[in-house]
PASEBA-1860 file (N, C-alpha, C; in nm, 3 decimals):
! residues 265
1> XXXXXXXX> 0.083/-0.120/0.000/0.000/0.000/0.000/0.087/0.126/0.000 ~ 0.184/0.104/0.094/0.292/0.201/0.057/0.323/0.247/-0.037 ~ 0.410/0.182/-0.094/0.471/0.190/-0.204/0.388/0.251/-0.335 ~ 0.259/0.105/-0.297/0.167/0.224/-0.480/0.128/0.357/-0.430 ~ 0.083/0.404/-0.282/0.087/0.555/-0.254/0.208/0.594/-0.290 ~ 0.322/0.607/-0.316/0.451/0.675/-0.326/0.426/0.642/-0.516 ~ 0.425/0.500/-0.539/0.431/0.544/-0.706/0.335/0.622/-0.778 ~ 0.164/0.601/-0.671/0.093/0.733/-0.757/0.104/0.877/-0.761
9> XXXXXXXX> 0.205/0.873/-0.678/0.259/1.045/-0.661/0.385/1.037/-0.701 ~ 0.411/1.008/-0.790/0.548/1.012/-0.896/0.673/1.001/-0.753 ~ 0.670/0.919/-0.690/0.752/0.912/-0.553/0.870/0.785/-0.561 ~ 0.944/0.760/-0.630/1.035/0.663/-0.646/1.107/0.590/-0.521 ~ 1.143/0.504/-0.459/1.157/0.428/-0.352/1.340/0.384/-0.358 ~ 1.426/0.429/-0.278/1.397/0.491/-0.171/1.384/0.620/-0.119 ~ 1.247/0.696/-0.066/1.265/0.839/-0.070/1.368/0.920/-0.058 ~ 1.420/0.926/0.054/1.588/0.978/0.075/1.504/1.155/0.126
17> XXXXXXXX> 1.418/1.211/0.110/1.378/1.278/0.155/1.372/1.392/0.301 ~ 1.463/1.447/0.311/1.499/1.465/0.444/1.355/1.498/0.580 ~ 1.232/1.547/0.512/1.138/1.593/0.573/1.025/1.510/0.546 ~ 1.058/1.422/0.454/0.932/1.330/0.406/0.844/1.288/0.583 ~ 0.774/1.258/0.596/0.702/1.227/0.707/0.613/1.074/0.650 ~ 0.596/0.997/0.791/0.474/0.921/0.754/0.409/0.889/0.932 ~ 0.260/0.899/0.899/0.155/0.841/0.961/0.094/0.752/1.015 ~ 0.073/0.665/1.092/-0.003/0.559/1.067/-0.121/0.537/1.167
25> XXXXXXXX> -0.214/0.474/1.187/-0.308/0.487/1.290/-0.327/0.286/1.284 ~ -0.289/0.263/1.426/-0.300/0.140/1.430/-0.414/0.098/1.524 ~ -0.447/-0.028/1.510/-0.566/-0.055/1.665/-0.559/-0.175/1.689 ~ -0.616/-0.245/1.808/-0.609/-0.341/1.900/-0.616/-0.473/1.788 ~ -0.612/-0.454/1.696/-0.614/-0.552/1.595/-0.476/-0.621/1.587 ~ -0.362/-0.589/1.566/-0.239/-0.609/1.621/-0.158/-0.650/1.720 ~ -0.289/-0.682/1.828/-0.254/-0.760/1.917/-0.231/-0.876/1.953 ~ -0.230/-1.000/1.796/-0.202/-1.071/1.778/-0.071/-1.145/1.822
33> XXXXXXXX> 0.025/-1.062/1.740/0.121/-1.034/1.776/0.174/-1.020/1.922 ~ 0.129/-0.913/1.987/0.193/-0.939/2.105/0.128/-1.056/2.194 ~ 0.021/-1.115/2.193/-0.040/-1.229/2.220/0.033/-1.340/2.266 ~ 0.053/-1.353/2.100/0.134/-1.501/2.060/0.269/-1.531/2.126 ~ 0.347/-1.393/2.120/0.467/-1.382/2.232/0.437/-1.374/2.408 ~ 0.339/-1.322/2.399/0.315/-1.364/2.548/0.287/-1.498/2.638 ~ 0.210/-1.542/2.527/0.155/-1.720/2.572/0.293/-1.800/2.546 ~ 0.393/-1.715/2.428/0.530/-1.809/2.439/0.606/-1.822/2.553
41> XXXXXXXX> 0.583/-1.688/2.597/0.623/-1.663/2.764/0.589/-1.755/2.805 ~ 0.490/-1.712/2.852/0.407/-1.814/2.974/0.409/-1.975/2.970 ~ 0.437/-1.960/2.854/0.413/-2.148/2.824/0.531/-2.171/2.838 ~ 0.644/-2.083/2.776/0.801/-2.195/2.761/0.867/-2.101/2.859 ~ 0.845/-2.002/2.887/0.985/-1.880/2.961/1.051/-1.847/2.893 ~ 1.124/-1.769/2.932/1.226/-1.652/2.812/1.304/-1.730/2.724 ~ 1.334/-1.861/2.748/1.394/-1.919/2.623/1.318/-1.971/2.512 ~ 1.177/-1.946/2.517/1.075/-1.987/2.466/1.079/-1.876/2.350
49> XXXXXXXX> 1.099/-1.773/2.325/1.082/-1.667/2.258/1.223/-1.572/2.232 ~ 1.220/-1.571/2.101/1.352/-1.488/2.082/1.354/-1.322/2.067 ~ 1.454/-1.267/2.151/1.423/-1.125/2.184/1.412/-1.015/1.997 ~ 1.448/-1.118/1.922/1.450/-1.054/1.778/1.294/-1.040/1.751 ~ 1.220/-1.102/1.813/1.074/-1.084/1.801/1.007/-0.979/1.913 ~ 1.096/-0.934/2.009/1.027/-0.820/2.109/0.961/-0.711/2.037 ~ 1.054/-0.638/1.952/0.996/-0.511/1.873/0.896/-0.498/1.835 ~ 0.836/-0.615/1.788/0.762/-0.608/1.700/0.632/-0.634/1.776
57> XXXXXXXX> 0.612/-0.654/1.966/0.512/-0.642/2.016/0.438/-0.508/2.038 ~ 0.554/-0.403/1.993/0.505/-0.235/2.001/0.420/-0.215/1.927 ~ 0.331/-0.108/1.911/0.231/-0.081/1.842/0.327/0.052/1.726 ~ 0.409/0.039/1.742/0.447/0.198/1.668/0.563/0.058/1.523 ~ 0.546/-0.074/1.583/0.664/-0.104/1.451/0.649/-0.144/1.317 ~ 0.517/-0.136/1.304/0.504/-0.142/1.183/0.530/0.022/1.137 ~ 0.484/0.090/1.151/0.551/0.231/1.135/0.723/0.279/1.115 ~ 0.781/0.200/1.219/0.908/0.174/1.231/0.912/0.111/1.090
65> XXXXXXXX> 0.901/-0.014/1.080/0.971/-0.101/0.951/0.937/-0.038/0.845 ~ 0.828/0.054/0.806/0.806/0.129/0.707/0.918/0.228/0.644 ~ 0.927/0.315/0.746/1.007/0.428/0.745/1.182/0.415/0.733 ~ 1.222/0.267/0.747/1.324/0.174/0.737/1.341/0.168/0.615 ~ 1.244/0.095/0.567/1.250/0.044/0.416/1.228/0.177/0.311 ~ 1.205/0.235/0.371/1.127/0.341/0.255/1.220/0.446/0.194 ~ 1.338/0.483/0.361/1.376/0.585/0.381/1.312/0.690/0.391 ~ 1.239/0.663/0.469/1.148/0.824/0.523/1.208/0.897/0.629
73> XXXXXXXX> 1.243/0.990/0.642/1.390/1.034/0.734/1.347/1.167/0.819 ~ 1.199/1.203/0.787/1.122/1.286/0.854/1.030/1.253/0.981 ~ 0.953/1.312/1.021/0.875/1.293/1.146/0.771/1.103/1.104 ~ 0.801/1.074/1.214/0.765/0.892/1.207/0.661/0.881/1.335 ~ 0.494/0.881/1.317/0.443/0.916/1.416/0.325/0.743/1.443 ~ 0.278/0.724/1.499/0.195/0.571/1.550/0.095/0.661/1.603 ~ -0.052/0.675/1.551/-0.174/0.671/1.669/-0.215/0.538/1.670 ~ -0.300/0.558/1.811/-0.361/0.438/1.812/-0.478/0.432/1.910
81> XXXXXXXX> -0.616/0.408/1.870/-0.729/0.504/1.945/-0.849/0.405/1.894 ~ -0.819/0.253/1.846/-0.921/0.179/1.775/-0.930/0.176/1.627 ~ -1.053/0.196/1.600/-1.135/0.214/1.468/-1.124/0.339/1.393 ~ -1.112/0.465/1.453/-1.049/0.590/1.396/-0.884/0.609/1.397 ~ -0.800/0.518/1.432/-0.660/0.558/1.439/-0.606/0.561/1.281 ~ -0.695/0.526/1.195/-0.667/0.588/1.062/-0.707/0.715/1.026 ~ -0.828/0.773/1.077/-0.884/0.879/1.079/-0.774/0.950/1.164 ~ -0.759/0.904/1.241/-0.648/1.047/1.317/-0.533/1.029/1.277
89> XXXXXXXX> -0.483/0.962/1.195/-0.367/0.978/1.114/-0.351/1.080/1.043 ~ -0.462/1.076/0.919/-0.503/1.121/0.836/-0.485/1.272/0.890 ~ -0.559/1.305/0.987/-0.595/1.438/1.033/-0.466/1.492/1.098 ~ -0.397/1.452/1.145/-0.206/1.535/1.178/-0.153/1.508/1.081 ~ -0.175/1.408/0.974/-0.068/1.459/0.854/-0.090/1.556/0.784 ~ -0.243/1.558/0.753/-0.281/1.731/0.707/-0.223/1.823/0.794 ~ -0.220/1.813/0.881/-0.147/1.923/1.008/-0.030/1.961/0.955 ~ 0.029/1.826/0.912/0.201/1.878/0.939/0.218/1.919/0.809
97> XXXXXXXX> 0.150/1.910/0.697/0.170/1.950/0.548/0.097/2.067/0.597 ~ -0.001/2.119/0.621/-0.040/2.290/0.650/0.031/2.325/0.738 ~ 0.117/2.303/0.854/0.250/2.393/0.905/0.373/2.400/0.886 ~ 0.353/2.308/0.717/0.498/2.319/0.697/0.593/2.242/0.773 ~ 0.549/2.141/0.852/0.650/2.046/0.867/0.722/1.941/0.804 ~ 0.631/1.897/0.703/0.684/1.773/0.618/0.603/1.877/0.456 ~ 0.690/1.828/0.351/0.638/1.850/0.188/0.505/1.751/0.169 ~ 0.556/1.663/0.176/0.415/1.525/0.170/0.425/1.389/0.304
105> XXXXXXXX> 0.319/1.344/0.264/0.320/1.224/0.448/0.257/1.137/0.387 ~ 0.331/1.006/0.383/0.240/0.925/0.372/0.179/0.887/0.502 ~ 0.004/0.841/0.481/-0.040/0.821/0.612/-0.166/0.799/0.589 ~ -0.216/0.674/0.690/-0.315/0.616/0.668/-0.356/0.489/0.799 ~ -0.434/0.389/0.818/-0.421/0.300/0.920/-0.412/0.186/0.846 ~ -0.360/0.116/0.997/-0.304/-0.052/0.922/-0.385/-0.176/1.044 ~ -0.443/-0.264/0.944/-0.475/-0.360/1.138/-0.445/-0.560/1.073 ~ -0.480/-0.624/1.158/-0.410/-0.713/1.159/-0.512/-0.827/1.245
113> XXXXXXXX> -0.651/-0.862/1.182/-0.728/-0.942/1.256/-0.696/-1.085/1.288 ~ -0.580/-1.102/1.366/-0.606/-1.311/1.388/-0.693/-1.355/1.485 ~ -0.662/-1.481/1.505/-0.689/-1.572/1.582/-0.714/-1.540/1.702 ~ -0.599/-1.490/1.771/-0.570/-1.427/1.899/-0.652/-1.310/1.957 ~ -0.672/-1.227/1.837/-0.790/-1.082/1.880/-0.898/-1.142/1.874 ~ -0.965/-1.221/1.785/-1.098/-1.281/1.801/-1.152/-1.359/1.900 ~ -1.031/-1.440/1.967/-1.070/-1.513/2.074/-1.061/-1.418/2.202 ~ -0.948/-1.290/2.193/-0.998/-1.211/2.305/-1.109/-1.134/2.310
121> XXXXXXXX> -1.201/-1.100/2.162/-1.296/-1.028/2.167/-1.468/-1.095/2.193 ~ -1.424/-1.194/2.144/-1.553/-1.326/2.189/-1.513/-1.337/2.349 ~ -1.427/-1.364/2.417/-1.409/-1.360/2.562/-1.476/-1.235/2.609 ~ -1.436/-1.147/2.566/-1.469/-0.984/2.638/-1.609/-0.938/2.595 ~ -1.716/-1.087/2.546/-1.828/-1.014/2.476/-1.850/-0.935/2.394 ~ -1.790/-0.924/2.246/-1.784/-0.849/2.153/-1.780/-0.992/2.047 ~ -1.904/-0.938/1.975/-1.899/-1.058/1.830/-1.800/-0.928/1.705 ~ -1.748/-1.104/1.645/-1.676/-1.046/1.510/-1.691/-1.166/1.440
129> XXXXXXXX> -1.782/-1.094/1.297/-1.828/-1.243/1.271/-1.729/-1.260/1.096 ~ -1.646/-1.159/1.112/-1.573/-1.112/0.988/-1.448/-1.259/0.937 ~ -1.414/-1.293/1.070/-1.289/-1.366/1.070/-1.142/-1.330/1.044 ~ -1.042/-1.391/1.039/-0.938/-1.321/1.016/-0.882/-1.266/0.906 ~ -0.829/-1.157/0.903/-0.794/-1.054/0.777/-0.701/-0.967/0.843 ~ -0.623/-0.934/0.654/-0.504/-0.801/0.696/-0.563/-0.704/0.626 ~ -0.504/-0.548/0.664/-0.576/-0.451/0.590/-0.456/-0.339/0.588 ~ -0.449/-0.250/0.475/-0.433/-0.104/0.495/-0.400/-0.037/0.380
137> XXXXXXXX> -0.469/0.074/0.417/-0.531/0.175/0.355/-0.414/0.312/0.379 ~ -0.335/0.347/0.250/-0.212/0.452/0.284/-0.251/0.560/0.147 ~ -0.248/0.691/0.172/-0.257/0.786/0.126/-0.131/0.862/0.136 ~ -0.119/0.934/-0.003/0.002/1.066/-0.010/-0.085/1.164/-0.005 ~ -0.005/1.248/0.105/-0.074/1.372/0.154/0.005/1.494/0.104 ~ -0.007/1.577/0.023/0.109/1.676/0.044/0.152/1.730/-0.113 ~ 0.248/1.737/-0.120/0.279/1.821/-0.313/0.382/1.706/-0.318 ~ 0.413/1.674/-0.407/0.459/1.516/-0.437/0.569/1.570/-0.518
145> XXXXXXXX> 0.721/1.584/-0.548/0.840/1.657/-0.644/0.762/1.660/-0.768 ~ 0.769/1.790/-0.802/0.769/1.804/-0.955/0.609/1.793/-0.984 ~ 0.507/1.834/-0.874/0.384/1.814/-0.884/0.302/1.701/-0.969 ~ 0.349/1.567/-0.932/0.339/1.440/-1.010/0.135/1.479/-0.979 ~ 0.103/1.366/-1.063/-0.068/1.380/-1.042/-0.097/1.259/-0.980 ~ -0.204/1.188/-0.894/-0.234/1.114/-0.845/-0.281/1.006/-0.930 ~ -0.222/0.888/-0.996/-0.234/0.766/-1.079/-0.300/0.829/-1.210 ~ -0.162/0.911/-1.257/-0.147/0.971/-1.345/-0.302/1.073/-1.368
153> XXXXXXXX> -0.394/1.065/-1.304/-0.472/1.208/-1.340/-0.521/1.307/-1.223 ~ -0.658/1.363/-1.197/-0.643/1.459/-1.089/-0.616/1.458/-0.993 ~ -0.542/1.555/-0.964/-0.513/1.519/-0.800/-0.612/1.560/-0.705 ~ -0.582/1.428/-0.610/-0.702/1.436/-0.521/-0.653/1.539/-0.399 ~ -0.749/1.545/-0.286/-0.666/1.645/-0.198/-0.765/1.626/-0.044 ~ -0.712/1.625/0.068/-0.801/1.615/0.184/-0.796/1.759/0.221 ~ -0.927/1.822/0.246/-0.966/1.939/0.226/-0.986/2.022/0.331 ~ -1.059/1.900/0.441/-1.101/1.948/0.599/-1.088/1.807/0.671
161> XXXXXXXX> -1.094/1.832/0.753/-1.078/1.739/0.900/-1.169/1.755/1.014 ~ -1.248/1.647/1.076/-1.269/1.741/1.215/-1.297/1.553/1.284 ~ -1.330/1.615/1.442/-1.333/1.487/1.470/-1.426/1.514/1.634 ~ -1.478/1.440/1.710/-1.571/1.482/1.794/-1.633/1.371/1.902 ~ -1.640/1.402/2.000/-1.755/1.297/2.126/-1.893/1.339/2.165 ~ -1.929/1.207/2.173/-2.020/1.250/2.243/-2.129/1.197/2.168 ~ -2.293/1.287/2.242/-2.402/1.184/2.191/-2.381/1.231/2.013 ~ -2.382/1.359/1.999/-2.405/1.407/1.914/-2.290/1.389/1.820
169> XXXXXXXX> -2.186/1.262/1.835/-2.057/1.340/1.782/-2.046/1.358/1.627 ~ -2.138/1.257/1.473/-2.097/1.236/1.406/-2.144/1.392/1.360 ~ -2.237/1.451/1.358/-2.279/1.580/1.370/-2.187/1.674/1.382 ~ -2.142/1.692/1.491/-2.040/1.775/1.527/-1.859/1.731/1.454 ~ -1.874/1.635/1.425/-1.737/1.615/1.400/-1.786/1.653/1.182 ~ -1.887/1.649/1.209/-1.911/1.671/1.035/-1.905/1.810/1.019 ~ -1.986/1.904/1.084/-1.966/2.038/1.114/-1.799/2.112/1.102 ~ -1.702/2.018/1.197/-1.595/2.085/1.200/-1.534/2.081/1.071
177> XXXXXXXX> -1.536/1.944/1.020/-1.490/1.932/0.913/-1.540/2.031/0.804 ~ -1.654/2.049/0.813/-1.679/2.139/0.664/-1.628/2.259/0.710 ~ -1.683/2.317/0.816/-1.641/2.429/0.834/-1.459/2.471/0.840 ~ -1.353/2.339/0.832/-1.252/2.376/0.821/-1.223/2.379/0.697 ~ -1.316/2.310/0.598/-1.267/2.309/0.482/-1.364/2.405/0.389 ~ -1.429/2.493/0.458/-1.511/2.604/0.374/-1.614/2.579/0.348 ~ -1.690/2.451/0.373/-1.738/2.437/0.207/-1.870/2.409/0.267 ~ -2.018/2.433/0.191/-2.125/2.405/0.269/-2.214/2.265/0.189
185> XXXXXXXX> -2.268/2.235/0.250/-2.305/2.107/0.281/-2.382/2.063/0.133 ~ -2.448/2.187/0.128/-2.522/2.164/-0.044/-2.408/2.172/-0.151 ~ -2.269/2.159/-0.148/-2.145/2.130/-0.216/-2.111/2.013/-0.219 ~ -2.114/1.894/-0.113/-2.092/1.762/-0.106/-2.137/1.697/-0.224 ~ -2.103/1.636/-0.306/-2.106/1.545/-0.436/-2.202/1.410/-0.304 ~ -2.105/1.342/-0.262/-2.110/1.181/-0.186/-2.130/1.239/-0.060 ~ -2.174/1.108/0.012/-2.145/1.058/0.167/-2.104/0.944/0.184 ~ -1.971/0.860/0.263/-1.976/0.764/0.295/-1.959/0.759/0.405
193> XXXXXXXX> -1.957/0.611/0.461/-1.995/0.589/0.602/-1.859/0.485/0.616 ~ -1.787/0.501/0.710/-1.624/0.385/0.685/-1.672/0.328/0.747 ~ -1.732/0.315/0.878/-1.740/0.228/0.942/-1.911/0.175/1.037 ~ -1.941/0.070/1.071/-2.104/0.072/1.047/-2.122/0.158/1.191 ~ -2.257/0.207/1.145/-2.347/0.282/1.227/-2.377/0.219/1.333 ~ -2.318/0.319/1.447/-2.367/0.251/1.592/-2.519/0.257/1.575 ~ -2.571/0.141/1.695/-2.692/0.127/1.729/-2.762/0.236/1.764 ~ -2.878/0.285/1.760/-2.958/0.381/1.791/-2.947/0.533/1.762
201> XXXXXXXX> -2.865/0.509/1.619/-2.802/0.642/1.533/-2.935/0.608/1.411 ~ -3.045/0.722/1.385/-3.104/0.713/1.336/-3.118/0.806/1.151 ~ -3.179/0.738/1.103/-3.206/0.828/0.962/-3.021/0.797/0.898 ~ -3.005/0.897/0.862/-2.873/0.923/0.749/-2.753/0.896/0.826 ~ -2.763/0.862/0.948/-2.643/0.813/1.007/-2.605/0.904/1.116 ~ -2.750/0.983/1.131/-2.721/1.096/1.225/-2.676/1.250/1.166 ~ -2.626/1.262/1.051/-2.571/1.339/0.958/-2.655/1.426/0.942 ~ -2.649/1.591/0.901/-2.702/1.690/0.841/-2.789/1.670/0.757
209> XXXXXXXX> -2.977/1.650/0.745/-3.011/1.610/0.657/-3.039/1.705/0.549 ~ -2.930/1.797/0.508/-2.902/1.869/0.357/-2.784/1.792/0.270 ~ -2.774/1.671/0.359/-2.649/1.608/0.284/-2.666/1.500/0.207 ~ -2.600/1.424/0.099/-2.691/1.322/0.011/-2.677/1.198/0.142 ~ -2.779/1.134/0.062/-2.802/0.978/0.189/-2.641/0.924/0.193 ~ -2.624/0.858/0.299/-2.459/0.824/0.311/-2.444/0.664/0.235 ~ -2.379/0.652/0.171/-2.329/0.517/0.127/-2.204/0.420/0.213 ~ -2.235/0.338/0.218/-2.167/0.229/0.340/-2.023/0.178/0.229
217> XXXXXXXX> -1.916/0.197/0.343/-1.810/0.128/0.249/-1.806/-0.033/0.253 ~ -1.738/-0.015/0.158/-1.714/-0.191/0.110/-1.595/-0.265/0.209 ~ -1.526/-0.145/0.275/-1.415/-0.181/0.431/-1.459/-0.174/0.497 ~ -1.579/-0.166/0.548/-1.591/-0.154/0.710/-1.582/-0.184/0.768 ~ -1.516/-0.328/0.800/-1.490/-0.432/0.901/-1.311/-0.406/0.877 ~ -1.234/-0.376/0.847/-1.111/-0.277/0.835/-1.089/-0.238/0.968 ~ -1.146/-0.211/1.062/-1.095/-0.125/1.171/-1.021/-0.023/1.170 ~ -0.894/0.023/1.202/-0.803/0.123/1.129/-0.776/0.144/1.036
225> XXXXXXXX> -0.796/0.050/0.925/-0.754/0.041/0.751/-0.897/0.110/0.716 ~ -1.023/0.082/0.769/-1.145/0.125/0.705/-1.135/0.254/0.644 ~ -1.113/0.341/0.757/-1.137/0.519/0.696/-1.066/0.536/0.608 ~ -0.912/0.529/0.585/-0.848/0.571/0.472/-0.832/0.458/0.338 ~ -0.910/0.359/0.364/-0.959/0.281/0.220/-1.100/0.342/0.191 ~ -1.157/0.365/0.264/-1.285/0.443/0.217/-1.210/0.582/0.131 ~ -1.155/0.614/0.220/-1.124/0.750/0.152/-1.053/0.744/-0.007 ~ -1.006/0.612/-0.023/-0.958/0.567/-0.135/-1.094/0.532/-0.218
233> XXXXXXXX> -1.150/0.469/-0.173/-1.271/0.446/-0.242/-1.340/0.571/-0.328 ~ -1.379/0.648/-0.201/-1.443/0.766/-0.259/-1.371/0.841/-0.336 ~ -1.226/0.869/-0.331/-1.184/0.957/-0.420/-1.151/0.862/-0.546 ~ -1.158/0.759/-0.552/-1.162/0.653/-0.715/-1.300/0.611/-0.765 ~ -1.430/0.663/-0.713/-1.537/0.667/-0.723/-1.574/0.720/-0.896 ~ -1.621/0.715/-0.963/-1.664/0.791/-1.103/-1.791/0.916/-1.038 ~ -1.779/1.026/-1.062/-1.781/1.150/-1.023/-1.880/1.200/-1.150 ~ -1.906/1.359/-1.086/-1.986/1.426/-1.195/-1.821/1.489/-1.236
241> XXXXXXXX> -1.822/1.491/-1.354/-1.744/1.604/-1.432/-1.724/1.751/-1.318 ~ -1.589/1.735/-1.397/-1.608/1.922/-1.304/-1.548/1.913/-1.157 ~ -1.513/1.804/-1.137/-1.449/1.752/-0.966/-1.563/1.732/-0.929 ~ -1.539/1.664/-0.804/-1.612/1.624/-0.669/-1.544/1.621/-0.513 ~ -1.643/1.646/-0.477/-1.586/1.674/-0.325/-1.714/1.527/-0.268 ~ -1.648/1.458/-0.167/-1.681/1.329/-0.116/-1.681/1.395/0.047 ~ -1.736/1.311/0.131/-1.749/1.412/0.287/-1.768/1.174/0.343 ~ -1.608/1.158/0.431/-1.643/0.998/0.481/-1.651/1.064/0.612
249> XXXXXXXX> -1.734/0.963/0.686/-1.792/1.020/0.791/-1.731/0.836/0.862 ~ -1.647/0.822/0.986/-1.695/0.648/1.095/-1.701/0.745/1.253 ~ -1.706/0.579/1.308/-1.762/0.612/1.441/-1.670/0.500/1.500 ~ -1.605/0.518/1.602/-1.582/0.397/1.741/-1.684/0.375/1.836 ~ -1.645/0.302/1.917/-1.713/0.196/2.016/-1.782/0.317/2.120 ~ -1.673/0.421/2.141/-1.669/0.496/2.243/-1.713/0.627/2.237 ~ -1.805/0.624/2.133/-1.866/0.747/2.095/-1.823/0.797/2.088 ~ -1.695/0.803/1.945/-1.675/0.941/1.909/-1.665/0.893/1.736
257> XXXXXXXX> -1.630/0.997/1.642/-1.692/1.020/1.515/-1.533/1.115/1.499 ~ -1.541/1.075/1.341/-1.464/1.156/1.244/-1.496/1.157/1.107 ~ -1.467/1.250/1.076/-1.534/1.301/0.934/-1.396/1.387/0.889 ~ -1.404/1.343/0.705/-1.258/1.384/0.676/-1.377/1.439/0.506 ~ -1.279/1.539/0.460/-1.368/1.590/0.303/-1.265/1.571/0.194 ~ -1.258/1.512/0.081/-1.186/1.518/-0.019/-1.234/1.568/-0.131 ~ -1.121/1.599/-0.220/-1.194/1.642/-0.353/-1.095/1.608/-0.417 ~ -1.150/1.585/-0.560/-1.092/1.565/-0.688/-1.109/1.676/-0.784
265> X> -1.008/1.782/-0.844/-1.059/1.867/-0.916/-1.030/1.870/-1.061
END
């Protein structure tokens, strides 16, 4: 996923980039991993498990091994917050490309459903009836050398951001977003939805009803990969002529909501 984000922005490998930046938003999905090393513990003791496999119980190393291979030599950042830790990726790499910290970022979420998370989430009373899967969803954020175009035609662009708790949050986190990105609601081309609608969220998903009905992505069981493959989705969507602006709207467990706006012009 990397990599074709870096080749659709005319980005050749290895960056070498001194400010290049990358993103990632990871979630409890990855806990596979540290799992499997733990029960090696427990079952055999420290000779049971080789310390060349410790690293990789962190939540920040897949981020790490990225930025390794890639040569990304700029700011190297891990959220990790669930089901939106792609969404809040997304939303500080726009940050750091509008303050001028990095030229472009790659950034997006990554998750990692086995064996091990499913049997802790059926323990902890949570159905997942998806089964096991890998996912992720990576976006170039930023002006790419030599203003390359995004898989060779328009470039796409994340426009606004916002993000929010509470009862009301997908509302409010949709609000911020437009309002950071200007734009009013009877402008939205799409709606999608990354991730499914909590229970007792009624009508359009809770959403502004001046906005078109929301369409459900084809990731939603993605967890951290969902939002920024949606966001891939929508901006590879066939469009009215003339650009489009797309408005993805998910939600976590814990009531809160993010909403991100793209356009294609």
């Amino acid at each position: 996923a990397a990599r074709d984000a870096l080749a659709e922005g005319g980005i050749s490998v290895p960056v070498r980039e001194e400010r290049a930046a990358i993103v990632l938003g990871v979630d409890e999905g990855i806990d596979g991993i540290r799992a499997r090393h733990s029960i090696a513990l427990r079952d055999g003791g420290p000779l049971a498990v080789s310390p060349l496999s410790f690293p990789f119980t962190s939540h920040n190393a897949v981020t790490a091994q990225l930025s390794i291979l890639l040569e990304i030599r700029g700011e190297s950042l891990t959220l990790c917050g669930g089901a939106l830790s792609g969404a809040a990726a997304l939303g500080a790499a726009r940050r750091l490309v509008l303050d001028g910290l990095a030229p472009f970022v790659l950034a997006g979420g990554v998750t990692s459903v086995e064996k091990e998370f499913l049997e802790g989430l059926s323990a902890a009373g949570f159905a997942d009836v998806g089964g096991e899967r890998d996912g992720a969803g990576i976006l170039l954020l930023g002006s790419p050398p030599g203003g390359a175009s995004w898989a060779g035609g328009p470039q796409p662009s994340l426009t606004g951001y916002g993000e929010a708790f509470g009862k009301d949050a997908a509302g409010d986190a949709v609000s911020a977003c437009l309002d950071d990105a200007e734009v009013h609601p009877r402008d939205v081309s799409s709606v999608w939805t990354a991730t499914p609608v909590p229970d007792g969220v009624e009508g359009n998903g809770g959403l502004p009803g001046s906005l078109p009905a929301a369409r459900s992505s084809p990731h939603a069981g993605m967890y951290a990969a969902a939002f920024p493959l949606t966001v891939a989705a929508a901006l590879r969507a066939p469009g009215r002529s003339g650009g489009r602006t797309s408005l993805i709207v998910g939600w976590d467990c814990l009531s809160g909501a993010a909403a991100a706006l793209v356009r294609v012009s």
